[in-house]
N, C-alpha and C positions, 0 to 999 in steps of 0.2 A: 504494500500500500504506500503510494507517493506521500512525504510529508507534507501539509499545509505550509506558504511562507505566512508568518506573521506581518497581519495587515497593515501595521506600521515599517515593514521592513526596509521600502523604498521610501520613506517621508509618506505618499499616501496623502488624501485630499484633505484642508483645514479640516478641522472640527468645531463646528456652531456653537455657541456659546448657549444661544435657545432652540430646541429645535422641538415641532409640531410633530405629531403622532395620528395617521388618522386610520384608527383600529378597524378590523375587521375580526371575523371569527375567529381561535384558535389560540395557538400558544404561543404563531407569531407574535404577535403586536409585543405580546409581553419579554419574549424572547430579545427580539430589538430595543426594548426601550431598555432591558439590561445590559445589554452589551453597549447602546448610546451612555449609559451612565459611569459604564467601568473605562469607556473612552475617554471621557471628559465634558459629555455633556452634563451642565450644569444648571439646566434650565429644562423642565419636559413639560409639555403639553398635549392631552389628548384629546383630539373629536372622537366620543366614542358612538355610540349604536347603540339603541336600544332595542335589546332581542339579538344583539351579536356578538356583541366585545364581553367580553370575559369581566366582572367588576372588579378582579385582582388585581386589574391595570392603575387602578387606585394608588396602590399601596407605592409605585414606581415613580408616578408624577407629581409636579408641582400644582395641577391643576385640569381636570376631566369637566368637558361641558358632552353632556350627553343629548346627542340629538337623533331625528330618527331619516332613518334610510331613504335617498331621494330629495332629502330637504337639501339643494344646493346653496340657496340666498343662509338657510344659518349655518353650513360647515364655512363660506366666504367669512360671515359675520364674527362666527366664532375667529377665527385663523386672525383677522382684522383684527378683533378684540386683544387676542394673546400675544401678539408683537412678535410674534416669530417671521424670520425672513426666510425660513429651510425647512421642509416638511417632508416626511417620505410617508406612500403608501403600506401599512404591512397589514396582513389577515384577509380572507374573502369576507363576498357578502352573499348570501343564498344566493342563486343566478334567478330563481325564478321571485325575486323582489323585483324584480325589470316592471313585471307583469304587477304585478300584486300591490303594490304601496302605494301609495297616494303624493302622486310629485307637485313640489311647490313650482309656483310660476319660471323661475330662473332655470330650474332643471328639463321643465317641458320647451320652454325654448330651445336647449341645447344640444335635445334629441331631435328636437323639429328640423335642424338644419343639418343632423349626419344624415344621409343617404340611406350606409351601412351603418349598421347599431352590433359593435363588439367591444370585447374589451379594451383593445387599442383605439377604437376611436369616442368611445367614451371616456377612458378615462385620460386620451388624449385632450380632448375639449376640455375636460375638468380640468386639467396641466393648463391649459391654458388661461382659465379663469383665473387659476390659482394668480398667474405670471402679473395678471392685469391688476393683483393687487399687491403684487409686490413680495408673493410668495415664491421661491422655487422649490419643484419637486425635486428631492433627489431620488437617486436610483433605488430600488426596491432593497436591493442588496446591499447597499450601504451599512457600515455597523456589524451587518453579518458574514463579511467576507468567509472565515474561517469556518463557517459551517457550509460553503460552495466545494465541495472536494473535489480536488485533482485527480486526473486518470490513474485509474488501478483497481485493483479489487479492494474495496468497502470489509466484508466476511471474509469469513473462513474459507468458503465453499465457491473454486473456481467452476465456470459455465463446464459445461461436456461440449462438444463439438456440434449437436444442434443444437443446444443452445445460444451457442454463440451465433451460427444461422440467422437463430430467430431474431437474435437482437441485431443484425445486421439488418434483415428485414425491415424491423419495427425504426429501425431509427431510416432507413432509404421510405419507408411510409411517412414516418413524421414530416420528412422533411419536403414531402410530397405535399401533406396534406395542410401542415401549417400557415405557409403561406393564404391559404383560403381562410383564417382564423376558427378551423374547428376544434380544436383541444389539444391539447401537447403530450397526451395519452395515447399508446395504442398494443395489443395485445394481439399476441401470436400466438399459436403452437401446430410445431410440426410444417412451419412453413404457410400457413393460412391464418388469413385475418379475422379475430374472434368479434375483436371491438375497437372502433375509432371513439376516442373521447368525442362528443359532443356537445351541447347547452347543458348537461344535464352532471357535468363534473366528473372527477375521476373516481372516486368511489363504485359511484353508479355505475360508471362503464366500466369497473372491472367485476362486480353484479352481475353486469349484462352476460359479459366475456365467460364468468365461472358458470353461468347460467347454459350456455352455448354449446362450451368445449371441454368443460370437467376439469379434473385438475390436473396441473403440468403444464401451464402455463406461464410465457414469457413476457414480462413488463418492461415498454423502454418510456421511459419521461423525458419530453427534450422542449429545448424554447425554437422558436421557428428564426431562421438565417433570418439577421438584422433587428432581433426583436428590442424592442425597447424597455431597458431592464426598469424603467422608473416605476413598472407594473406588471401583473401578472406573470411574474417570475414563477418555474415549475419548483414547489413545493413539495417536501413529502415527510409525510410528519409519522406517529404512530396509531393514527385512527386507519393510516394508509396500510401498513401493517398489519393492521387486524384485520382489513378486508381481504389484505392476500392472504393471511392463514384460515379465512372462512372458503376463498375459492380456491385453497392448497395450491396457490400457484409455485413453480418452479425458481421461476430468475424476476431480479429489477433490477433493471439498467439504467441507468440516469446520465444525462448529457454532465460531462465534466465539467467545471467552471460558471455554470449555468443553471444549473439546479440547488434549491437552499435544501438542507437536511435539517430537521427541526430534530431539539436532543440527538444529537449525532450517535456517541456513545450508546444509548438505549435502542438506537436503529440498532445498529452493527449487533450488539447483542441478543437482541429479539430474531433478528434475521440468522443468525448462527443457531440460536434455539430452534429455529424452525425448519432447520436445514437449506436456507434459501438461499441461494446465487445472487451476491448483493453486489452490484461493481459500478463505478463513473466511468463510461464510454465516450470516446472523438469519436466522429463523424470521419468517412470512414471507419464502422469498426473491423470485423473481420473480413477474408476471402472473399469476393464474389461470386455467388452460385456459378457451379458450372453450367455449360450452354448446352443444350439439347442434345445429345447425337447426330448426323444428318439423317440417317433414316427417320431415327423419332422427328427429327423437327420436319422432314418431308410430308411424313404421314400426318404429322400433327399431334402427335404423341398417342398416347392408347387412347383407346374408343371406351 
C-alpha cells in the first residue's frame, strides 16, 4: 500500500482563518470540520439541514444556523451573516429533495435557467451565487487530503485475475458513462454490467446490482475526467460497506486520488473482515481484454 504524502508536505494552499461548512448527510461534514480545526482553522461555521446534518456538528463549530433544504436566499443570508470568505461543500442531501421540498424564490430561479439539472450544474450555479457575495467555494476535498488514497491495495486481499477484468471494465464504463453525469458507481461481474449508479445513489444501485447478479460482485467508484472536485467528490464511507457485505460482493475499487474514504482505518478493517478486494485504481487499470479470434469475430461469436 502507497504511503499518503502529508498534506502540508509541499507548503499546500493558505489556510482561512474562518471558514463556512455547508453540511450534508453523514460523517463527512463532521469528519472535515475536524480535520479544518487540527489544520488551523480557527473560526467554523455551519449551514446545516434540517432532516440531514448530523446535530454532533455542534459540538465542532463556532456557530450552526440550521436551515432547510432548497432554501437558497437563507444559506446566501446565513454565509452573509457569518463573515466567512471560504466555504467548502461536505455530506449529501437525499437526491430525491430535488422533487420533494418546497424551494424558496432564489433557488426556483436558479433551476429555471439550467437546461440540464445535475449535480454539477446545480451546484455549479450555487458556486456561483456563493462568488456574487463574496464567498468562495473551495474544493470538496480540501482539509481531507489524507483520506484520498494513492494507488495500491487498500486490504489484505489482492483482486484474482477476473477480478481485476472486472474492475478494468467498471472503470472503461465509468469513464464512458460519466461524462453524461449518471453516477460514479458501477458494478460488474464476470464481465457484465449489473448496475450503473443512477439518481437514485450508490447504495441503491449496489441493491439493485446484489439484486441482479448475487454475490461476487465487483465495485469500481470513480469521479468523471475533469470533474470539478469543489463537489460531489466519490465518497465511501461505512454504511457503503455494509451494503456490500448484504450483497457479499467481491472487490471495491476506487479511483486513486479522487475518491475520499471516510474513517479510512475502519474501511480497511471491515473490508479484511469481510474478505473483500479493497484497492485505489488509475485509469488504465489492468490488460485489455483480448480481441475475439477471427473465426469467433467472423461468425460473431457463439449463437
Amino acid at each position: 500500500m502507497n504511503a499518503l504524502p502529508h498534506p502540508g508536505a509541499d507548503a499546500g494552499p493558505a489556510v482561512p482563518e474562518t471558514l463556512a461548512v455547508i453540511a450534508g448527510r453523514g460523517a463527512y461534514p463532521l469528519l472535515l470540520a475536524e480535520s479544518a480545526r487540527a489544520q488551523g482553522v480557527r473560526r467554523l461555521l455551519v449551514a446545516a439541514f434540517r432532516g440531514e446534518t448530523d446535530p454532533a456538528i455542534r459540538r465542532l463549530a463556532d456557530r450552526v444556523d440550521w436551515l432547510r433544504v432548497g432554501q437558497l436566499g437563507a444559506l446566501l443570508e446565513t454565509l452573509r451573516a457569518g463573515g466567512a470568505r471560504d466555504a467548502v461543500m461536505a455530506g449529501q442531501i437525499a437526491p430525491t429533495h430535488l422533487f420533494r421540498v418546497r424551494l424558496d424564490a432564489p433557488m426556483w430561479r436558479l433551476l429555471k435557467r439550467l437546461p440540464v439539472r445535475n449535480a454539477e450544474t446545480i451546484f455549479g450555479a450555487v458556486a456561483d451565487e456563493l462568488a456574487a457575495i463574496g464567498v468562495r467555494l473551495l474544493p470538496a476535498c480540501r482539509f481531507m487530503e489524507r483520506a484520498m488514497p494513492g494507488e495500491g491495495l487498500l486490504g489484505r486481499r489482492p483482486p484474482t485475475d477476473d477480478e481485476r477484468r472486472d474492475i478494468d471494465l467498471g472503470l472503461r464504463v465509468a469513464t464512458a458513462t460519466s461524462d453524461l453525469d449518471i453516477g460514479q458507481t458501477v458494478v460488474v461481474k464476470n464481465g457484465t454490467i449489473l448496475a450503473v449508479e443512477a439518481f437514485e445513489g450508490t447504495n441503491a444501485a449496489l441493491l439493485r446490482a446484489g439484486r441482479l447478479g448475487g454475490p461476487g460482485s465487483v465495485v469500481v467508484k470513480a469521479a468523471k475526467p475533469g470533474h470539478d472536485m469543489r463537489f460531489d467528490i466519490p465518497v465511501v464511507g461505512l454504511k457503503t460497506l455494509d451494503v456490500l457485505r448484504r450483497i457479499r460482493a467481491a472487490a471495491l475499487a476506487v479511483e486513486a486520488g479522487r475518491c475520499i474514504l471516510l474513517e479510512r482505518e475502519r474501511l480497511v478493517v471491515t473490508a479484511d473482515r469481510l474478505g473483500l478486494c479493497f484497492a485505489a485504481v488509475r485509469r488504465p487499470y489492468g490488460p485489455p481484454p483480448a480481441a475475439p479470434s477471427g473465426d469467433a469475430a467472423a461468425k460473431g461469436g457463439p449463437s
